[in-house]
Rosetta silent file (secondary structure, phi, psi, omega in degrees, C-alpha in Angstrom):
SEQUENCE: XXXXXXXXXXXXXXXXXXXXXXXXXXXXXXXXXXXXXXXXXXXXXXXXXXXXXXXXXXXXXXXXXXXXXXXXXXXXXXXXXXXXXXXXXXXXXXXXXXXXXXXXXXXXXXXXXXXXXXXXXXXXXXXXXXXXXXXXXXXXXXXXXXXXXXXXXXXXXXXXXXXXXXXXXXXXXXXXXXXXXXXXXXXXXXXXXXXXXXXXXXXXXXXXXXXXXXXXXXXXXXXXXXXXXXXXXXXXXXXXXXXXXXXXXXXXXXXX
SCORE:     score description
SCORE:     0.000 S_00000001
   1 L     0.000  127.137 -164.332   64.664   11.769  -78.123 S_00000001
   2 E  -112.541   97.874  144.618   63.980   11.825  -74.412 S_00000001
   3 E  -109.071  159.532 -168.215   64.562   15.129  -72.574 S_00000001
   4 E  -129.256  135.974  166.485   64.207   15.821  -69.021 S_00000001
   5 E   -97.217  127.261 -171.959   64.693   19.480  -66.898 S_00000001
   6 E  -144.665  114.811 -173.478   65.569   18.918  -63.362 S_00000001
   7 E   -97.225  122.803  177.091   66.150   21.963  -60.644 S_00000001
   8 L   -89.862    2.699 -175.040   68.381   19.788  -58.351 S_00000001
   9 L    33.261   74.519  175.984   68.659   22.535  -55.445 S_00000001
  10 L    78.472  113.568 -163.166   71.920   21.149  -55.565 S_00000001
  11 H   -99.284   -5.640  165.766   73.839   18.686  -57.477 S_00000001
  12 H   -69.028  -54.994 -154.370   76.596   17.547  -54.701 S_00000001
  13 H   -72.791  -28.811 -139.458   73.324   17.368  -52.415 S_00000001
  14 H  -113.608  -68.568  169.062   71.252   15.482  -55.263 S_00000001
  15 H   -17.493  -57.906 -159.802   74.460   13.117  -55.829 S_00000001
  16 L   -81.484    1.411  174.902   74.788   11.861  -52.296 S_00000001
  17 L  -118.513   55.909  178.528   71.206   10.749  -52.754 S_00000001
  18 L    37.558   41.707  178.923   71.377    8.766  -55.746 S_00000001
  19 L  -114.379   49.754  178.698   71.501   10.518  -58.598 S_00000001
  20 L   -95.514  -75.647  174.811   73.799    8.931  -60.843 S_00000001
  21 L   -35.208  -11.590  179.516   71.572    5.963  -60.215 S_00000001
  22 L  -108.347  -32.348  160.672   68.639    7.025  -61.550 S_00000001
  23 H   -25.576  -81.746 -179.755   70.604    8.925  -64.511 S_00000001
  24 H   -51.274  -19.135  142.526   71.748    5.492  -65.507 S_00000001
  25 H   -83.055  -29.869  151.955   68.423    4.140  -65.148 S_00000001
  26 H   -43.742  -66.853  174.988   67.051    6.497  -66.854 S_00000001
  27 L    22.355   61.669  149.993   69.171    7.774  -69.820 S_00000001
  28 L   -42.560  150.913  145.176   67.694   10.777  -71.271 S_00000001
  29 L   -49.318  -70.938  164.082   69.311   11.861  -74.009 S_00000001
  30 E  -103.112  134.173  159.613   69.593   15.354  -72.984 S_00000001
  31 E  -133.264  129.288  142.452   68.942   16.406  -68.876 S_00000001
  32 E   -53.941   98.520  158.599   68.772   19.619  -68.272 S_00000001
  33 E   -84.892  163.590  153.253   69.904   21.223  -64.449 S_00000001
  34 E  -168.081  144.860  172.307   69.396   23.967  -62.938 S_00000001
  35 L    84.666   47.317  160.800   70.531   25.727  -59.403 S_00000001
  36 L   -48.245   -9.098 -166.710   73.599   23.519  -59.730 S_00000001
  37 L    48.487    6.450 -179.513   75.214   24.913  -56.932 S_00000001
  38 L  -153.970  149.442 -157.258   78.490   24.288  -58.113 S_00000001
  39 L   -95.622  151.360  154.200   81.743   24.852  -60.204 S_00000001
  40 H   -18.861  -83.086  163.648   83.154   21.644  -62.056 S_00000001
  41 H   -29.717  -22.182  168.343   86.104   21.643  -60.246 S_00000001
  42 H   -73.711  -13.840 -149.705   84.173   21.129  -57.060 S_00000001
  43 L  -123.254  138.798  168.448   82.279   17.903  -58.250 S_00000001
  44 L   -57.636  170.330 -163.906   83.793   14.442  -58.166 S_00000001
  45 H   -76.295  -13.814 -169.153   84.856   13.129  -61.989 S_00000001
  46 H   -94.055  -23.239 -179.064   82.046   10.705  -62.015 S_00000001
  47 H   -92.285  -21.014 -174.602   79.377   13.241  -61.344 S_00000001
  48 H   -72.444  -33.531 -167.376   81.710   16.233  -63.793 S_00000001
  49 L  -145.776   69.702 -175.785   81.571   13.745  -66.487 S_00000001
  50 L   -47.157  174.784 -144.018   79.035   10.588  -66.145 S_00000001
  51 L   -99.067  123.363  168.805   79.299    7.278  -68.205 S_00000001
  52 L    59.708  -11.008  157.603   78.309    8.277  -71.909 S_00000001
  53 L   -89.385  161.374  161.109   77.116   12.295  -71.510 S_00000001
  54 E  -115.176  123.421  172.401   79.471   15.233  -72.143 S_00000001
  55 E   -98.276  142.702  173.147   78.546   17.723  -69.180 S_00000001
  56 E  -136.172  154.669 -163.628   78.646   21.451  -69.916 S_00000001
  57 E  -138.552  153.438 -177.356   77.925   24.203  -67.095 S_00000001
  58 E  -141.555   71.887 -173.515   77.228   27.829  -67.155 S_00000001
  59 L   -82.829  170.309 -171.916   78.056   28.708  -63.283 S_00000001
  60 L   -92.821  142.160 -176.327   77.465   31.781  -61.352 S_00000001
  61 L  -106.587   -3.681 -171.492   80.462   34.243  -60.922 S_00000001
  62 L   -75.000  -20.984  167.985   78.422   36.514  -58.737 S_00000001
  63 L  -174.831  117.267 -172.923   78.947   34.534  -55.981 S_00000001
  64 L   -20.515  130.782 -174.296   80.165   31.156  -55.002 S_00000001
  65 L    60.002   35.465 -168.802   77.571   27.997  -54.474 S_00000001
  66 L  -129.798  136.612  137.285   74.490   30.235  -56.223 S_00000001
  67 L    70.145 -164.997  161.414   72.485   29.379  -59.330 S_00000001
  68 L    98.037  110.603 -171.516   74.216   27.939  -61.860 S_00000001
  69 E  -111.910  141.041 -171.745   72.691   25.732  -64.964 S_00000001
  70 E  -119.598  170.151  167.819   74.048   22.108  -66.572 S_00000001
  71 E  -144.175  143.728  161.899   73.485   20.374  -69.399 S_00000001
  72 E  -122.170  121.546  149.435   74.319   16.483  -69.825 S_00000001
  73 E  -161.436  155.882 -164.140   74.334   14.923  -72.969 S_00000001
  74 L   -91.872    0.777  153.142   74.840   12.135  -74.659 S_00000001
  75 L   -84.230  171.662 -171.421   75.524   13.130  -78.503 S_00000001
  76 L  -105.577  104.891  177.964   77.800   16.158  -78.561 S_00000001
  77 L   -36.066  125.996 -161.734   75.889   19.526  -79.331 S_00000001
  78 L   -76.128  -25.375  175.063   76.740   20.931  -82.880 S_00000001
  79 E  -153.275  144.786 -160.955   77.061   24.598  -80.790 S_00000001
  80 E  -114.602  130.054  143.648   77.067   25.834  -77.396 S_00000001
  81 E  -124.617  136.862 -163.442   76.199   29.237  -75.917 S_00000001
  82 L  -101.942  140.335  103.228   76.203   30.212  -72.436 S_00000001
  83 L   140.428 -154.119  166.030   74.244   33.158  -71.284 S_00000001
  84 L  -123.187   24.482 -178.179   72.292   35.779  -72.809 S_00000001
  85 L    64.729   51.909  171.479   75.367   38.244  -73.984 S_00000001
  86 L  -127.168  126.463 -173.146   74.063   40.704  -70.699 S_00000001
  87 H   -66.598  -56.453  170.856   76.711   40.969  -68.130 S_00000001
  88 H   -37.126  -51.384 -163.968   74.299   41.532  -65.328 S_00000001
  89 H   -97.259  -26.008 -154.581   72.312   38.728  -65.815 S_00000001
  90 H   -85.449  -18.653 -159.837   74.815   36.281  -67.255 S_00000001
  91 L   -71.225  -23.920 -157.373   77.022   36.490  -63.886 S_00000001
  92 L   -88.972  -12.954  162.710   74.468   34.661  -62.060 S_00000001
  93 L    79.273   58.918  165.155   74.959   31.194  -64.321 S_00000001
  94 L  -121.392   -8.619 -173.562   71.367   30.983  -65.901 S_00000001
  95 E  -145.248  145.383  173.700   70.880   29.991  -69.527 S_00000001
  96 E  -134.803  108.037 -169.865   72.367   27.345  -71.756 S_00000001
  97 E   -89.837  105.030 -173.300   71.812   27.447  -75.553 S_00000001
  98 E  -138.250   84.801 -177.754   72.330   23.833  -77.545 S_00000001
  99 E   -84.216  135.760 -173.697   72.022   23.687  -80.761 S_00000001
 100 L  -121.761 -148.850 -158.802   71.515   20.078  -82.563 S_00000001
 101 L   -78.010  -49.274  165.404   70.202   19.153  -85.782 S_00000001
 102 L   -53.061  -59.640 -164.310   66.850   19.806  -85.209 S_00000001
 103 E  -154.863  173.793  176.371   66.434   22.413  -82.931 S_00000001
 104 E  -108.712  142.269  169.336   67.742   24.598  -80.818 S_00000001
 105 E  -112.879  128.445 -174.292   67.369   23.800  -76.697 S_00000001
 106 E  -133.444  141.481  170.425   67.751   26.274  -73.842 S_00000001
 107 E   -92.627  153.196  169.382   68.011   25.447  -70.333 S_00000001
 108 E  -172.506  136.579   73.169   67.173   28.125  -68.355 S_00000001
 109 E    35.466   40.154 -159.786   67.426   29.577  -64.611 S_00000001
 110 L   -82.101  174.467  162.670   64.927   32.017  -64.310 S_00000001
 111 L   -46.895  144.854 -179.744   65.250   34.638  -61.417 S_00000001
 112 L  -107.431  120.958  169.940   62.852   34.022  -58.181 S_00000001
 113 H   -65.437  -21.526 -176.281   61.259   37.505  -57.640 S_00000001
 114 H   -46.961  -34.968  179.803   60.554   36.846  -54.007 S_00000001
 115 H   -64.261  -21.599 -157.750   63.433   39.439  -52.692 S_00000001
 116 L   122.984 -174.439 -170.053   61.480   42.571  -53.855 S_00000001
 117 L   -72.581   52.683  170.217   61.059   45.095  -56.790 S_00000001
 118 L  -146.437  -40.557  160.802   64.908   44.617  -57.756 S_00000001
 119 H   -48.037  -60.742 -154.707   64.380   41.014  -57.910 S_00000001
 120 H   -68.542  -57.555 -160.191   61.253   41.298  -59.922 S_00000001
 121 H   -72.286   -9.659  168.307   62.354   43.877  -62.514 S_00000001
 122 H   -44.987  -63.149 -171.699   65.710   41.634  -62.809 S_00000001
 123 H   -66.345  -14.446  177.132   63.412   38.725  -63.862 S_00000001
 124 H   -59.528  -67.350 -172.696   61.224   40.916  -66.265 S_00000001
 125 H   -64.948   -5.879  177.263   64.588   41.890  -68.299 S_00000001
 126 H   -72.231  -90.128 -133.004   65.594   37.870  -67.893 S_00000001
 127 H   -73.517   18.464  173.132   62.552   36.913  -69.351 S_00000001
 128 H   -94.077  -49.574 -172.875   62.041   39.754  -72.077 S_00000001
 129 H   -67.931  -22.203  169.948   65.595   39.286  -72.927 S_00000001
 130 H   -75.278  -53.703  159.554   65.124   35.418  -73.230 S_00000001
 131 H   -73.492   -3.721 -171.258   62.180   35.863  -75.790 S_00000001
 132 H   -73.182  -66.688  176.647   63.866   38.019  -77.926 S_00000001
 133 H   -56.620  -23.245  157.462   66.413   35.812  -78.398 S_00000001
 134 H   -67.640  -88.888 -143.612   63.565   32.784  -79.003 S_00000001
 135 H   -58.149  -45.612 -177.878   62.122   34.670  -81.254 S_00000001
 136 H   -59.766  -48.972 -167.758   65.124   35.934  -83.641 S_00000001
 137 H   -32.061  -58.839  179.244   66.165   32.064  -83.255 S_00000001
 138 H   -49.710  -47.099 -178.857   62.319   31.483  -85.055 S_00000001
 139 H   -77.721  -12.137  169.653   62.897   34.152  -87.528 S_00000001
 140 H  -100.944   14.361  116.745   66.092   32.573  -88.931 S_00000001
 141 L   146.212   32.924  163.406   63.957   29.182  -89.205 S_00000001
 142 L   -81.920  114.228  179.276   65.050   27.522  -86.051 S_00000001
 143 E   -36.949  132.635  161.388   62.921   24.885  -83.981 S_00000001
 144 E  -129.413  164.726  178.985   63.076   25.630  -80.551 S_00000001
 145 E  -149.802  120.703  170.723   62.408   23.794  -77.145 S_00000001
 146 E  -107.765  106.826  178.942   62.814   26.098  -74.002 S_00000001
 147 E  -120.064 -176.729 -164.262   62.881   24.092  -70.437 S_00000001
 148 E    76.119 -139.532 -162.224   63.445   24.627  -67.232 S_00000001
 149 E   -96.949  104.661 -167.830   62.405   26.350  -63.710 S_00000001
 150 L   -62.925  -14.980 -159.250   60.221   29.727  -64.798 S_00000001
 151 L    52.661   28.232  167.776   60.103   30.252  -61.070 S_00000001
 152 L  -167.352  125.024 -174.972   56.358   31.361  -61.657 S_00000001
 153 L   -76.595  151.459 -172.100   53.350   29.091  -61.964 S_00000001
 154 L   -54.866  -76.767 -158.275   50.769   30.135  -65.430 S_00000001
 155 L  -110.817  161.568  151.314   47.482   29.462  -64.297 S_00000001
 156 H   -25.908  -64.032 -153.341   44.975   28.666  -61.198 S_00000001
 157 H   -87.611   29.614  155.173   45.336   25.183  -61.904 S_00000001
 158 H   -84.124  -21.381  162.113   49.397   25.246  -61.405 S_00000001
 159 E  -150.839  164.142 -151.718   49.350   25.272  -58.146 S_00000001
 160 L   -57.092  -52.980 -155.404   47.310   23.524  -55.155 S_00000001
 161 L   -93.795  113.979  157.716   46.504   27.541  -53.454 S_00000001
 162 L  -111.004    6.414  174.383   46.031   29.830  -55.949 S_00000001
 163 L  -104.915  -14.936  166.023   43.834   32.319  -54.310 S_00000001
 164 L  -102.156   34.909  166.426   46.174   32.370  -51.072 S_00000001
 165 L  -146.728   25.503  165.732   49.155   33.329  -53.079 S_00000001
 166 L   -41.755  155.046 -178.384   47.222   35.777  -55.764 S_00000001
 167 L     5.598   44.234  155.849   50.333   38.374  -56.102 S_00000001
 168 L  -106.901  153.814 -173.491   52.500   36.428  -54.280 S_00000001
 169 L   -40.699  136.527 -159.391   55.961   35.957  -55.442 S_00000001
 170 L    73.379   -2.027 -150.947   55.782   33.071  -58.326 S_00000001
 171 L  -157.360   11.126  179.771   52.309   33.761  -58.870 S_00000001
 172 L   -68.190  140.297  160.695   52.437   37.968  -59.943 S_00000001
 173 H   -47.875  -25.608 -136.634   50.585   39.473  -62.399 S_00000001
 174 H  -116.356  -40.945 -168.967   53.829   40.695  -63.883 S_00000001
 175 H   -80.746  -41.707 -176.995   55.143   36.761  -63.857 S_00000001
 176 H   -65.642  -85.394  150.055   51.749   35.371  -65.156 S_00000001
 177 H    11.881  -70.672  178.905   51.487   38.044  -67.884 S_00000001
 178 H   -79.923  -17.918  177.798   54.747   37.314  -69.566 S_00000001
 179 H   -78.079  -28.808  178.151   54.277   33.344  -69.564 S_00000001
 180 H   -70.637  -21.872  173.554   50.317   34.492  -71.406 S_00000001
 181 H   -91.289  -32.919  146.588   52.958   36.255  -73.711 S_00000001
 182 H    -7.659  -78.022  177.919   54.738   33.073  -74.560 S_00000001
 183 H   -66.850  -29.436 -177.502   52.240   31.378  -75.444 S_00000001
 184 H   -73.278  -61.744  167.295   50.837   34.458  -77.587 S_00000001
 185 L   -68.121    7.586  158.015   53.752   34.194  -79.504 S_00000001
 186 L   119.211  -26.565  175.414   53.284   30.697  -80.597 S_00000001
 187 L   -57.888  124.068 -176.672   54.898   28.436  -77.854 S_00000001
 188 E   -68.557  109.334 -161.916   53.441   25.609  -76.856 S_00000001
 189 E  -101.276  106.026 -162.627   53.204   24.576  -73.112 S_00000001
 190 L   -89.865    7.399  149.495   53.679   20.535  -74.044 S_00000001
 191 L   -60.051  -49.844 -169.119   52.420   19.244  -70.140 S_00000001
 192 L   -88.201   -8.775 -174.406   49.084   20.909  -71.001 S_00000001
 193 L   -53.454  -49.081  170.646   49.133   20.325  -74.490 S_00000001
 194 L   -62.149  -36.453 -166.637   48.494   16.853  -73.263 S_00000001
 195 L  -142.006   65.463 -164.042   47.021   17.578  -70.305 S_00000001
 196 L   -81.764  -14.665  165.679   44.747   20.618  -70.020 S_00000001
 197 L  -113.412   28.784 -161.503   42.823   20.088  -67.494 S_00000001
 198 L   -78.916  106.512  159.687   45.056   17.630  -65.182 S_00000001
 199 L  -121.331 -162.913 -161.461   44.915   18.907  -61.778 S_00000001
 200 L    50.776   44.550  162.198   47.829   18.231  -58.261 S_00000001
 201 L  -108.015  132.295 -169.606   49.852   17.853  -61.150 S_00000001
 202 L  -132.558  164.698  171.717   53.279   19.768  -59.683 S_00000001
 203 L  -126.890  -13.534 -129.749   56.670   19.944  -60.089 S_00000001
 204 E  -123.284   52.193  164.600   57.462   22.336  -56.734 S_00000001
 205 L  -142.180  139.845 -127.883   57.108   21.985  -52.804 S_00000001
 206 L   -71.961   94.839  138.615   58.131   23.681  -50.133 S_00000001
 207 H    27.328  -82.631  166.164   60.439   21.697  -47.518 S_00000001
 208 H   -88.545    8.432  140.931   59.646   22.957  -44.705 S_00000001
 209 H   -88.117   14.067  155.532   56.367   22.480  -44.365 S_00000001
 210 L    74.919   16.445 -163.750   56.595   18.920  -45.704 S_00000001
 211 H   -71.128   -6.904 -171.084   53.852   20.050  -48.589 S_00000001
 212 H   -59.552  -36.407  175.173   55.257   17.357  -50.752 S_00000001
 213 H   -58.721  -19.400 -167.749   53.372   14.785  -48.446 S_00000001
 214 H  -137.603   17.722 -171.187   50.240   16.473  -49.084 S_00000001
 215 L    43.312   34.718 -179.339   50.850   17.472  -52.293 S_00000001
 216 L   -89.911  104.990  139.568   50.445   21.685  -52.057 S_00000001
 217 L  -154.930 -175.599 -118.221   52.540   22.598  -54.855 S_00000001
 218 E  -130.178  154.907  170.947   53.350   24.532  -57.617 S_00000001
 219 L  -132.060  122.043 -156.409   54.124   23.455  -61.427 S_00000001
 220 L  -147.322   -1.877 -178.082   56.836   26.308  -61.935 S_00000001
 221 E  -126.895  106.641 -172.770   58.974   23.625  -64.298 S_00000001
 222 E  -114.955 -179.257  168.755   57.906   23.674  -68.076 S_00000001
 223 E  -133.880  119.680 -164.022   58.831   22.672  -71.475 S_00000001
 224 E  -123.654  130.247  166.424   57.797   24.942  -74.239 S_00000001
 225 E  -137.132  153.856  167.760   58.412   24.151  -77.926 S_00000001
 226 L   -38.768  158.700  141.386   57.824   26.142  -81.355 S_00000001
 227 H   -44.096  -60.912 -173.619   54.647   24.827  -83.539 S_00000001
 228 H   -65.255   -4.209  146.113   57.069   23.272  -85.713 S_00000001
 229 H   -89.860  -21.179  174.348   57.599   21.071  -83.448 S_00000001
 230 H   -36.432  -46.009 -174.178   54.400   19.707  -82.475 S_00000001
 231 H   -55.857  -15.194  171.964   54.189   17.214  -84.956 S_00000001
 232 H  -124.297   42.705  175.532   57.259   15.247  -83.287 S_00000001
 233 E  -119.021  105.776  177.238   56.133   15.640  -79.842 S_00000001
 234 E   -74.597  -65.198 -164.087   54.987   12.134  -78.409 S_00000001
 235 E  -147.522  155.248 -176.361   54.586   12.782  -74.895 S_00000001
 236 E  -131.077  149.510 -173.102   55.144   15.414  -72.152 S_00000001
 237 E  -146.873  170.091  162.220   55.835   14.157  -68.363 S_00000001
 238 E  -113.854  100.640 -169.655   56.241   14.436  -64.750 S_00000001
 239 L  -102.147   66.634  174.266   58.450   12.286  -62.716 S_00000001
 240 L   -41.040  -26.198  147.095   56.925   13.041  -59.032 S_00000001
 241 L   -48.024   -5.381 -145.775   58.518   10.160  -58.189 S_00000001
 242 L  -130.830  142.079  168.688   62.181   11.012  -58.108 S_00000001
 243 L  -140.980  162.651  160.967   63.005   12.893  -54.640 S_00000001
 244 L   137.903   -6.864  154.494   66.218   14.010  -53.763 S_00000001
 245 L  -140.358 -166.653  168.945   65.506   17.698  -54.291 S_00000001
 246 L   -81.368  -15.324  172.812   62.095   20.041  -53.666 S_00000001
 247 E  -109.443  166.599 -156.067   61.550   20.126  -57.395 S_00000001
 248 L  -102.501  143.116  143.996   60.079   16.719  -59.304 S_00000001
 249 L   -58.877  154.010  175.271   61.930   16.480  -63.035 S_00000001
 250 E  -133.062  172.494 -179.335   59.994   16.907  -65.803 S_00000001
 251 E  -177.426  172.343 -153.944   60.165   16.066  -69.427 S_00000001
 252 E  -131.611  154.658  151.991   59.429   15.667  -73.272 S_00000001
 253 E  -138.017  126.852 -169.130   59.818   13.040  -75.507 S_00000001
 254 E   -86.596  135.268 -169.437   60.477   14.118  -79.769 S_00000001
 255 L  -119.775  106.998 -177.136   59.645   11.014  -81.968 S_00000001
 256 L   -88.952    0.000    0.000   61.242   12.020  -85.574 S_00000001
């Protein structure tokens, strides 16, 4: 089972640049978006509902052309949930819950802390509010696999600078901290599982300043799964290759 998490910074902009072709070359099983940028109704029919997936969306009501998380896939999900039942948080179109046979999968959206302390404690209660709900998942004996963009790299070796963006936005003690609590509760970070000492490996870089060309970036797009999954985890990846937004997809593949 091949899935891949992809922040398209836009999926009309990530369309007109070819990505139904590479879908279709591709053909994950499950892909993950995130920061669609857009309601359904907005998207042409070929991109609302590609050849073989069922698309489901969790868009932002807080304000038009914000945020906003997809799911494509091509078996039909045994249950769906959008959001994290918080009004506050949920408005903004960030988590998708998809339960199959196996396991449970959540896409997720997290908040970018960069506006200030209103940002940041937003993303604290995201991601406190996010493990909770991992965790009860665990205690009623459900696998899980949590992807998408944390908006904050783990370690030193996550991004190219790490000493000129110490407590910078993505890269907070506060951000860092709760991904070391992740893992403390048993999640598995399946790029390094594979690859712990790998380093320019990124998913992340900034635009205007071209860093993609020079490789300065950030690996700020994970895949996390339970321990009970290890044992069906083949491979974890990076496709650095793929352009068409500022973040690279990434992805797992479960062998049962």
């Amino acid at each position: 089972m091949r899935l891949i998490s992809w922040n398209v910074n836009g999926l009309r902009s990530v369309y007109r640049k070819g990505f139904l072709d590479w879908l279709y070359a591709d053909t994950p099983d499950v892909l993950l978006l995130q920061e669609v940028k857009a309601d359904p109704e907005d998207l042409p029919d070929e991109l609302k509902s590609p050849k073989e997936y069922r698309a489901y969306f969790h868009n932002a009501r807080s304000k038009k052309g914000y945020s906003g998380v997809a799911a494509l896939c091509r078996d039909v999900p045994l249950d769906i949930q959008y959001g994290l039942g918080i009004p506050e948080i949920d408005r903004e179109g960030r988590a998708i819950f998809l339960t199959f046979e196996r396991f449970t999968l959540i896409n997720a959206y997290f908040p970018n802390s960069e506006r200030g302390p209103e940002r940041l404690h937003m993303k604290l209660d995201f991601n406190d509010a996010i493990l909770k709900k991992m965790e009860k998942l665990r205690r009623n004996g459900t696998p899980i696999v949590l992807c998408g963009d944390l908006n904050a790299a783990h370690e030193d070796i996550d991004l190219a600078r790490p000493r000129e963006n110490d407590n910078h936005a993505g890269f907070l003690a506060e951000e860092r901290a709760w991904v070391d609590e992740l893992v403390a509760a048993g999640f598995i970070d399946t790029f390094r599982y594979f690859y712990p000492t790998r380093t320019g490996a990124y998913t992340y870089w900034n635009q205007i300043t071209r860093a993609r060309d020079r490789n300065v970036g950030w690996r700020i797009d994970y895949f996390f799964i339970s321990p009970e999954l290890l044992r069906f985890l083949k491979s974890a990846f990076i496709l650095d290759y793929v352009h068409g937004s500022d973040h690279a997809p990434c992805g797992i593949e479960l062998l049962w």
